[in-house]
N, C-alpha and C positions, 0 to 999 in steps of 0.2 A: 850420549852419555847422560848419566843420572846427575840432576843439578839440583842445587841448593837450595830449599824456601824458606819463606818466614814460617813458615806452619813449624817450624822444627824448633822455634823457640818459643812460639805461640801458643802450642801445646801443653798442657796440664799438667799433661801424663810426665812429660819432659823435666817440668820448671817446680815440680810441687815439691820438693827444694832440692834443687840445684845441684844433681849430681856433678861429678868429674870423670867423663872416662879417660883413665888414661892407661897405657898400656906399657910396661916396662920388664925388665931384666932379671931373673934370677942365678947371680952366682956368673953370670956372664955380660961380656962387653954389650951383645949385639943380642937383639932377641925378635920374634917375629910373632905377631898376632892375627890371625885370622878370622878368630871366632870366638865364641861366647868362653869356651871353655880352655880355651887358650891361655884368655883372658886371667881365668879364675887359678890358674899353675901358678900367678907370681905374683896374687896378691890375696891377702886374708880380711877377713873381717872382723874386730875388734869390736871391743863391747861398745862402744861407743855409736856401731851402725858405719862404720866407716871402712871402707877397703885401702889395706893400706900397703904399699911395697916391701916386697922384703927383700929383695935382690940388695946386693955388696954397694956403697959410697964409693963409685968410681963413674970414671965415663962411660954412662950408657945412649945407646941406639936402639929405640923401640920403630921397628919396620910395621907399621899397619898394613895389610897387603890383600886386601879384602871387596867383596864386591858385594853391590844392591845395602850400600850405607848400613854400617853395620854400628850398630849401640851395643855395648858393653855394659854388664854389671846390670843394678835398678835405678830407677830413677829419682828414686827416690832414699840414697845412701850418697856418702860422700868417696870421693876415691884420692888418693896422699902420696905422694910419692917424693922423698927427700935421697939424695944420692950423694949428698955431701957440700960443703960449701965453694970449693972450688973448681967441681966437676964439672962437665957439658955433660946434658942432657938432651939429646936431639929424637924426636918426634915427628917422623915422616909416612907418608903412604907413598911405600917403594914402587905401585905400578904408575903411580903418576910422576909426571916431570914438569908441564908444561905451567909457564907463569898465567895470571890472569890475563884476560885481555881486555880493550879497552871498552868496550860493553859489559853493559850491568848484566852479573849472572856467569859470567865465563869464564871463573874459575873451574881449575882441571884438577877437583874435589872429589870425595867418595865419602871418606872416613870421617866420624862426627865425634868432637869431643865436649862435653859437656862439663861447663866451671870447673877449672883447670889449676889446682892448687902444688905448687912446687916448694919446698922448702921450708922452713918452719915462716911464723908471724915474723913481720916486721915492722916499726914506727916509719911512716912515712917523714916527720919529721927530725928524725934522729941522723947523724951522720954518718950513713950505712958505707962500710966498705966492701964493696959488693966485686968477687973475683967470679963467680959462679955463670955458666950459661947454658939461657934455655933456644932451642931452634925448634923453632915446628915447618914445617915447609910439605904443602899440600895439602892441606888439612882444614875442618871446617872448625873452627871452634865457637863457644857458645859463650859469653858469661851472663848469666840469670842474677847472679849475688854477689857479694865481693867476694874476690878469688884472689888470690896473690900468687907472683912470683917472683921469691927471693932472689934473684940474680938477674943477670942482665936477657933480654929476650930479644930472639931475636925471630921476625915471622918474615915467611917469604914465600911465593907463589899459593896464598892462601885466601880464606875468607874469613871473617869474624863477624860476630854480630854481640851487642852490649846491651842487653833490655834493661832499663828500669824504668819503673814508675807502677801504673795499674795497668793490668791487660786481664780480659776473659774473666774481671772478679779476682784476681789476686794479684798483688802484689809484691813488685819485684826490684829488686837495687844494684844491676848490672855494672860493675865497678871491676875494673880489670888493676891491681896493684902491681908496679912493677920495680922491685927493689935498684935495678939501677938501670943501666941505658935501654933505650929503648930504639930499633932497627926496623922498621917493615918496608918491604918491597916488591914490587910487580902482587900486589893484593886487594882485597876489599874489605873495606872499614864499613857495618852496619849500625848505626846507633838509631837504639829504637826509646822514644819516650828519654827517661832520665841518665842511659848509657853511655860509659864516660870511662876513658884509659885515663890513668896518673903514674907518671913517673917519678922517684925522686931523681934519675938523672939525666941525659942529654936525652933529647928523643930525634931522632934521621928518618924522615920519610919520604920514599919516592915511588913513581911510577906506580900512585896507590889511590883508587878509586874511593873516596867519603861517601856516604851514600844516608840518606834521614830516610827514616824509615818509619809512614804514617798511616793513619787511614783519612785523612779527611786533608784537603790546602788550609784550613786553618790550622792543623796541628802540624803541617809544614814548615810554617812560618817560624824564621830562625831570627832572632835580636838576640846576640852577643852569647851565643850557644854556644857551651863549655865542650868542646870532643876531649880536649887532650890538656891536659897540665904536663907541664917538665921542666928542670931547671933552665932550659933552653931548646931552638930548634936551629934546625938546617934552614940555609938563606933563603931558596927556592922550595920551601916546604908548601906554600902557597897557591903555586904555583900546578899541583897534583888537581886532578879532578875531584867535581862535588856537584851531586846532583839530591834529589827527593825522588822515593819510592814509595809508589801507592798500595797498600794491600786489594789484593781483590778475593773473593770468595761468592761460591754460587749462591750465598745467600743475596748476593746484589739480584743475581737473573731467575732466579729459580722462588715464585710464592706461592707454591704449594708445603705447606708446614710441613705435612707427616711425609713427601717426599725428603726436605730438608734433614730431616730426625733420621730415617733409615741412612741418608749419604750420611751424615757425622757418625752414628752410633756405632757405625762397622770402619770407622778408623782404626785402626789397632794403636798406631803410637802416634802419627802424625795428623794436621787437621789436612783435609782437601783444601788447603789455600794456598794464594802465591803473590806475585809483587809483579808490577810493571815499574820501568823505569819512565819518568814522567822528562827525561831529556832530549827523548827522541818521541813525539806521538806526532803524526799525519807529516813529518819533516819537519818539526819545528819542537822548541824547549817549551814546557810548560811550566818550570820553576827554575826560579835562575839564584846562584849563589856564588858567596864571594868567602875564602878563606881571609883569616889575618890573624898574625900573634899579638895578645894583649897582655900584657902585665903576667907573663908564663903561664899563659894558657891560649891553646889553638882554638879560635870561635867563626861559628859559620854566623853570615848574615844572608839574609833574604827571603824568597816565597816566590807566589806566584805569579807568572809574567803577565802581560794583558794579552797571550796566546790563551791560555786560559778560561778568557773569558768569550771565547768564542765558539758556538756550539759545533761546528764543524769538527774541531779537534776534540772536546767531548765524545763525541758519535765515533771518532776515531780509533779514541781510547777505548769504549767500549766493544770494538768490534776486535782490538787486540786484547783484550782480556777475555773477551768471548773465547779468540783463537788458543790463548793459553789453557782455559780452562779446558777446553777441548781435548789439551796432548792428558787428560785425569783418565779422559775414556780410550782413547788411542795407545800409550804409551804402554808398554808392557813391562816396563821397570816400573809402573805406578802398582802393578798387581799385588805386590807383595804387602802391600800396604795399607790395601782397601777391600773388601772382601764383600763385592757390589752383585746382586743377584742379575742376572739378562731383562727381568722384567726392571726393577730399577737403573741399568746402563738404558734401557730402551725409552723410560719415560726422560730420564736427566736431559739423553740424546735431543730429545721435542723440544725441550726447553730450551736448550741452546739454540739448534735450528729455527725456532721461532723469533728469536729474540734478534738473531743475525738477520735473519729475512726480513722484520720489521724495519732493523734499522737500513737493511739496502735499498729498503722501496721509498724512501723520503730524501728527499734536498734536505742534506747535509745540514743547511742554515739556517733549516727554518724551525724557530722556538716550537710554534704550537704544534708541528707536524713531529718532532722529535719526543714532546711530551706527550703525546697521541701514542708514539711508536712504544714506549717505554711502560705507559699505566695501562694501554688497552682502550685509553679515551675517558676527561674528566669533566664533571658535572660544570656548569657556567662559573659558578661561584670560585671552585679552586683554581679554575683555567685562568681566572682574570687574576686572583692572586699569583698566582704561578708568573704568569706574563707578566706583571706589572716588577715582581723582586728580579726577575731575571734582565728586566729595563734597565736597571739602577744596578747591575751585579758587578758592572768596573769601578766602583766609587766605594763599594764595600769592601776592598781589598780581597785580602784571603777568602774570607765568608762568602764574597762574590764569587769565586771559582768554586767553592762548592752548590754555590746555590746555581751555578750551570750545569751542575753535574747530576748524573743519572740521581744519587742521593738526595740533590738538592730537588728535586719534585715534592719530593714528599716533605723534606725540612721544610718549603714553601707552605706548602699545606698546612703541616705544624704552627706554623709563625701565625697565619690568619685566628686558626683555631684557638691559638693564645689569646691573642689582640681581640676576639670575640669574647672570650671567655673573660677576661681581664676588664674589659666594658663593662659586659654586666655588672661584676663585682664593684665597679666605680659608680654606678648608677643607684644597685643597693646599699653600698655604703653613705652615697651621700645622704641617703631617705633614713638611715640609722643614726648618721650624724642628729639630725633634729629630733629622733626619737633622744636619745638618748638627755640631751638638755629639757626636752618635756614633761620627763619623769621628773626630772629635779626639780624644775618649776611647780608641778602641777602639788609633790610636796612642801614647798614653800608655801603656794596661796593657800591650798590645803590646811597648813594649819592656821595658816593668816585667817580663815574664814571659820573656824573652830573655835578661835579665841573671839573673835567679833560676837557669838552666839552664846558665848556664855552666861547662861540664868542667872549665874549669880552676882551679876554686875548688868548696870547699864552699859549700852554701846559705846556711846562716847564719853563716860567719864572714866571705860574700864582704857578705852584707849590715849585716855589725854593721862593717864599715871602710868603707864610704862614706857621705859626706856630700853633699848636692846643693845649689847655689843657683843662679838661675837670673837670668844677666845680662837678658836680656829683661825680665825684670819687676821686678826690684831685688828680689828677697824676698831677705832674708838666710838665710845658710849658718847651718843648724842640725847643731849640736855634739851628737853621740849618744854615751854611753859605749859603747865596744868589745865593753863584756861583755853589752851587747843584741843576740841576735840578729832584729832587727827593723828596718824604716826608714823612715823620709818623703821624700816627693816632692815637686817641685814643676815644673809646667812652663807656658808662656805657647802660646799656637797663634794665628796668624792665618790669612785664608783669602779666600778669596770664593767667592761664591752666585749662581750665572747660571743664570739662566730665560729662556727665550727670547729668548738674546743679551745680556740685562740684568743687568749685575753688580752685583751689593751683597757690604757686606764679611761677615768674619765677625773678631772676635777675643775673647780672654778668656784666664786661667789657670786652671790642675786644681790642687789640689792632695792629695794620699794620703796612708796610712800603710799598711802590711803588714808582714803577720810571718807564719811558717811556726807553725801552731799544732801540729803534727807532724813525722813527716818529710817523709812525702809531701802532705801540705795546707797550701797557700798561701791566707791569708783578706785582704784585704784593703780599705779602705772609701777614698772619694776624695767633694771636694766641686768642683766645676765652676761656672764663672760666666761667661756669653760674650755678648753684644752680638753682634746678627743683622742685618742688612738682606736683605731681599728683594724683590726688585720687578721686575714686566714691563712692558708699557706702558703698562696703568693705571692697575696696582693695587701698593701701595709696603708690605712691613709692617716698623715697626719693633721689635727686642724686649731683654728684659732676660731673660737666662735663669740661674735656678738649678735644677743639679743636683745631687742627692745620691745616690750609688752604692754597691752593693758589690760584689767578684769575690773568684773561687776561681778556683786553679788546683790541679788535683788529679790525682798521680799515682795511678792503678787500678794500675799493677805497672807494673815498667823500659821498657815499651814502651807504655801505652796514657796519655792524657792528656785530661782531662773539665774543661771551662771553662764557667763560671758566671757571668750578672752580673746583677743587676737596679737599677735605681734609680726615685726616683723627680724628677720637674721641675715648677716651675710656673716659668711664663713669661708675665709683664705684658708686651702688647701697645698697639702704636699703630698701625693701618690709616690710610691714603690709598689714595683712589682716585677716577677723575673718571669720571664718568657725563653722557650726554645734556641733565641737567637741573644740574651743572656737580659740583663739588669736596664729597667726605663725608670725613667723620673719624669714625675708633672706635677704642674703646681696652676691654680686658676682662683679664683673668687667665685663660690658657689652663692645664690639668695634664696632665700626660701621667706613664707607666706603662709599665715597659720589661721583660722577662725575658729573659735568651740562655743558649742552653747549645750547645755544641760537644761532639764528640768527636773523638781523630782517633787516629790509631797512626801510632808512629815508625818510620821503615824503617832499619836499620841500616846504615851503613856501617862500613867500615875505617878510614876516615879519622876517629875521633871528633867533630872539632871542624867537618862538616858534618854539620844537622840539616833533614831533610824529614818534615813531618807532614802526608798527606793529611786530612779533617776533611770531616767536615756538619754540621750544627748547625740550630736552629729557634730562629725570634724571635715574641717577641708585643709588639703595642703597643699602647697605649690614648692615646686624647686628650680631650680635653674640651675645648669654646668655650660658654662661660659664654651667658646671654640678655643681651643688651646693644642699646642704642642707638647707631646710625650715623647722626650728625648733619650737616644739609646744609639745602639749599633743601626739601626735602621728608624731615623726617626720619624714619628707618624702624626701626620694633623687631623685634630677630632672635630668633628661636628659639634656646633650648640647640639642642647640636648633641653625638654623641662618636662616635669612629670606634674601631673595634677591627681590627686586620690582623695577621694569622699570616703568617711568610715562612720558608723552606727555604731553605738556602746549602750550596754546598760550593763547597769550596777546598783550599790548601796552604798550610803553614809553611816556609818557608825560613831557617833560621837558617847563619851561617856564623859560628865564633868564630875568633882571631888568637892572645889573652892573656887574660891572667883581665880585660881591661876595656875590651878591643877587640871588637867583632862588627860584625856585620851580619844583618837580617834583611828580607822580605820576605814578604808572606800578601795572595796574588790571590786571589777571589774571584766569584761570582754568586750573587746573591740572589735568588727565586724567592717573589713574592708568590701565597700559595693562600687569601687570605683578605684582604679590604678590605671593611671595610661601616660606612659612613655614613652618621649620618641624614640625610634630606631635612629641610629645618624651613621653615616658616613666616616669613613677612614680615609685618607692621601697618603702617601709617602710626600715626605717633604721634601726629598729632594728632587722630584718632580710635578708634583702636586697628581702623578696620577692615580686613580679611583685603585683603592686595596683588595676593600671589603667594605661590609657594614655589620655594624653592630644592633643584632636583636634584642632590646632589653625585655627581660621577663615579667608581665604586666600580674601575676598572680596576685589573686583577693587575699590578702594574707587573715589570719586570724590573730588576735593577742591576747595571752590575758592579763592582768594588771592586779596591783596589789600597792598601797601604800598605806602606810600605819606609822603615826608620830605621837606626840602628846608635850605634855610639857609637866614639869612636876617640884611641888616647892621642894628647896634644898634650907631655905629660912624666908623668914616673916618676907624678906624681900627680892632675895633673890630668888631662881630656879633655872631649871636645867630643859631645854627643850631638844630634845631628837626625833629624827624621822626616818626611813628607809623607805623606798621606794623596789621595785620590781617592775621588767617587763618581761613576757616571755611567748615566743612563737609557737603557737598551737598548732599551723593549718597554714599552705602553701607556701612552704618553704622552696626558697632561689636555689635550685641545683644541691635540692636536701640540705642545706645550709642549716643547724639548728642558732638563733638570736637569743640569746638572753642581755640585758640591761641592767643591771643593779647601781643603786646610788644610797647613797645616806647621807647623814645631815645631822652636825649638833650645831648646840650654841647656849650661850647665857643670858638671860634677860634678869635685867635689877629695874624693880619698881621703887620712884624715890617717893 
């Protein structure tokens, strides 16, 4: 006998919204349906897109009496049928009798009815006096959307299925409404996703199989999962069976694509898919569940057992769904429904036979011989991940049953390919974090070194008459006696940091002191504190940074000039970032290690008060990422890690001065990476410390090019306005075509007393 799948609710063609077949009475008690056209004698269709009944408000009997599941109407129209408020309505397939039996699937089914609308709308909170009843008995019913029936219902020797939530791309709100008591018996109850009966009044269920209906043991997994609302239930309602049902489809055994495409495309209504029941696999329960009523609602608790997690029963499963999928090619009630050329029954046929044969020739047990049998055999790298999640897959509850399961090979795979992926962006980020505080910097001493230069003032008596405070940050204006020639700084920078389209901010304040320990030597120290975001599309970092610095600016004689800086940073970090296997967080102490030196020669003009300094210079930088934990569903211990990169720059200074407290200046740039070397490090899982993976960090010479431009400009005799902007931008060997850009700017006021 032809049996029941998921495929018939799973279906598009089905659910693309949620017809109702239902088949009723014209002008007579009792009426009988056969076929399409049967069908169409007793009910019309209305502008609305709806088929609606027209037979007499009395008690009717609609007999379905039909063979090889017959669909009624389109799938996409509604179908209504209202026969009065205190009539019986009963809806049977007169060649069947027999109740379900106590295995999943063995309902004595034929006839499919599709969101199943009886009677006009009703408030479920209103106080319905509800005389009316509905009987279906034999019959498969479907609800896709909310469906209502106004009267009391009653189902028996049947099956049901209640999809909501997302499936195949569309989304569905399977809600079955039942204006007053509610009756099932000797049936089956399918809730797939968000699928849910509500009664407003008693609900009696017995000798009625529940059945969760998923694709994966994490979406199995039941915490206080709503089946049934009702004013009330039967004492022993609990007491009925409840199991989880797995989908299966040859897209699990079948990886040939354009095989896969001809078996779907020649579906007519149904997909080629089907369910195992996951209560019985190798003699043993692979999910175990408990009914209980809470505050008038029926909820299932539990998942999967630590049968589960053992590959034998795995292997077991797959060789019973192998054999299911088998009766698609065998079974000649499937013909009507698939319309499979011999050369594709003959390829589909190999791939099953292979996949059987694969899995008879191996010991049941054994992990690496079963992940052999299933991929065809994997490179070192995914075999050791693979091995290592499937070690730990009892402690990861649900997620652990699937990552035993034929699926979970390649979710394994997946997970590493994150955790690699998600490294490197932690390795690049951290090398951005410091980029980005050195633009800001490098505009602060920038213009610090601009105003030191000014023609039209001595060094140090233009520096012992200014005082700075800087509106942005409220720091107050520090009072320096005249006869120092020395001074402090202060300034605020904000910014933002785009990685592949993805902006995070940047802000914080510098603040320095300098003084001319010579004539020609400028020594100065600065302390820097900036709040960083970074992030792409999966991976987020947050940071706290402090820097401690010093520079020189140092005259070699009236035309040549040699610039100096090094500091040091350490930077408390917070990582996000979501992987395959969902949401991690890390958090560690990064340091980092900076030296710069430049030279450049001034080209003279006539005009003194424009200055050009061509310049090349070399950077080195160090970084440090501490060993730390990345905490998650599977959480993973990182290797230290530290990168060292040397980079070559040349550029230009542009300074233009106005007064002794006006200028402008400007210094483009290209930075030329001849030196990036990171370590690779290591991955554990931490709940066993055993080896994962390892993370390859991508050592590319990056290119950059640079731009900063400030100036300062009077506003009155003493005060003035000082701003600057900064740029960074990636030219050349971008981390997994990742495009960097860097922006920062910078005001402030400076009052000369």
């Amino acid at each position: 006998m032809r049996k029941t799948r998921l495929s018939y609710f799973a279906t598009k063609a089905l659910l693309g919204s949620s017809m109702a077949l239902l088949g009723t009475q014209l002008n007579a008690a009792e009426i009988t349906i056969a076929n399409q056209a049967d069908f169409e004698q007793y009910f019309e269709l209305d502008d609305t897109n709806t088929w609606v009944y027209q037979g007499a408000k009395e008690d009717t009997t609609i007999n379905l009496n039909t063979d090889n599941m017959p669909r009624f109407g389109n799938p996409n129209q509604d179908i209504y049928i209202n026969i009065g408020e205190s009539n019986t309505l009963t809806i049977k397939d007169s060649s069947m009798s027999n109740p379900c039996g106590n295995n999943y699937n063995s309902c004595d089914t034929d006839a499919i009815i599709y969101n199943l609308d009886v009677g006009r709308e009703f408030d479920f909170n209103a106080n319905n006096q509800v005389t009316g009843n509905t009987i279906l008995q034999n019959i498969h019913l479907e609800a896709a959307r909310e469906t209502g029936i106004n009267s009391n219902l009653e189902i028996k020797n049947s099956e049901v299925y209640f999809v909501g939530g997302s499936y195949e791309g569309q989304s569905y709100s399977g809600i079955l409404g039942v204006a007053g008591n509610l009756k099932i018996s000797n049936s089956e109850l399918n809730f797939y996703g968000r699928g849910i009966i509500k009664a407003a009044g008693n609900a009696t269920i017995s000798n009625t199989g529940f059945y969760l209906v998923k694709d994966s043991f994490t979406a199995l997994e039941a915490n206080n999962l709503t089946l049934i609302e009702a004013k009330s239930f039967n004492s022993d309602i609990t007491t009925n069976k409840i199991s989880g049902v797995k989908t299966i489809s040859f897209r699990d055994y079948v990886s040939d694509s354009a095989l896969l495409n001809e078996i779907y495309k020649d579906a007519k209504v149904v997909l080629p898919e089907d369910l195992l029941d996951l209560n019985d696999i190798n003699n043993v329960a692979l999910v175990a569940y408990t009914l209980e009523v809470k505050d008038g609602k029926l909820v299932a608790n539990g998942g999967a057992t630590e049968e589960a997690y053992k590959t034998e029963n795995q292997v077991a499963f797959d060789k019973a769904a192998i054999d299911r999928l088998q009766e698609y090619i065998d079974n000649e009630d499937y013909k009507g429904d698939y319309v499979w050329s011999d050369d594709l029954v003959a390829r589909l046929q190999e791939y099953l036979d292979n996949a059987k044969a694969a899995l008879d020739s191996i010991d049941a047990s054994d992990d690496k011989a079963y992940i052999n049998a299933v991929t065809g055999g994997l490179n070192n790298e995914d075999m050791t991940a693979a091995l290592a999640l499937r070690g730990i897959a009892d402690s990861l509850g649900a997620f652990g049953a699937d990552l035993m399961s034929r699926e979970g090979i390649q979710l394994a795979i997946d997970i590493k390919n994150d955790t690699q992926e998600n490294g490197k962006s932690a390795s690049n980020f951290t090398q951005a974090t410091n980029t980005t505080i050195s633009v800001a910097n490098d505009m602060s001493i920038g213009s610090r070194i601009a105003m030191q230069n000014n023609p039209y003032s001595t060094y140090a008596t233009n520096l012992s008459k200014l005082k700075f405070a800087s509106v942005a940050s409220d720091i107050a204006p520090n009072y320096l006696d005249n006869t120092y020639a020395r001074s402090v700084w202060a300034n605020v920078f904000g910014g933002a940091n785009i990685i592949d389209s993805h902006s995070g901010g940047l802000y914080g304040v510098s603040v320095g002191a300098d003084n001319y320990i010579t004539d020609n030597v400028l020594l100065g120290v600065y302390f820097s504190y900036a709040n960083s975001t970074l992030k792409d599309s999966s991976f987020k970092q947050e940071s706290d940074n402090y820097q401690l610095g010093i520079y020189s600016n140092i005259h070699l004689n009236p035309l040549w000039e040699l610039n100096l800086k090094g500091y040091g940073q350490i930077s408390p970090m917070d990582t996000n970032y979501a992987q395959t296997d969902g949401d991690y967080k890390g958090d560690y102490t990064s340091k980092f290690l900076g030296l710069s030196a430049s030279i450049g020669r001034r080209v003279e003009f006539e005009d003194r008060s424009f200055y050009l300094k061509p310049f090349v210079g070399a950077n080195y930088y160090f970084s440090y990422i501490p060993s730390h934990t990345d905490k998650g569903l599977i959480s993973k211990k990182m290797d230290s890690s530290k990168n060292n990169s040397l980079s070559l720059e040349v550029g230009a200074e542009f300074r233009k001065y106005f007064n002794e407290s006006s200028y402008f200046f400007a210094i483009p740039k290209i930075e030329q990476y001849v030196l990036n070397s990171s370590d690779d490090y290591n991955v554990t899982l931490a709940a066993n410390n055993a080896f994962f993976t390892q993370v390859r960090t991508d050592d590319k010479k990056k290119t950059y090019g640079g731009l900063i431009v400030g100036g300062n400009m009077n506003l009155t005799d003493q005060l003035s306005l000082n701003v600057g902007v900064g740029a960074k931008q990636i030219l050349a060997g971008k981390v997994d075509s990742k495009n960097e850009t860097y922006l920062t700017g910078q005001a402030g006021l400076k009052y000369k007393f």
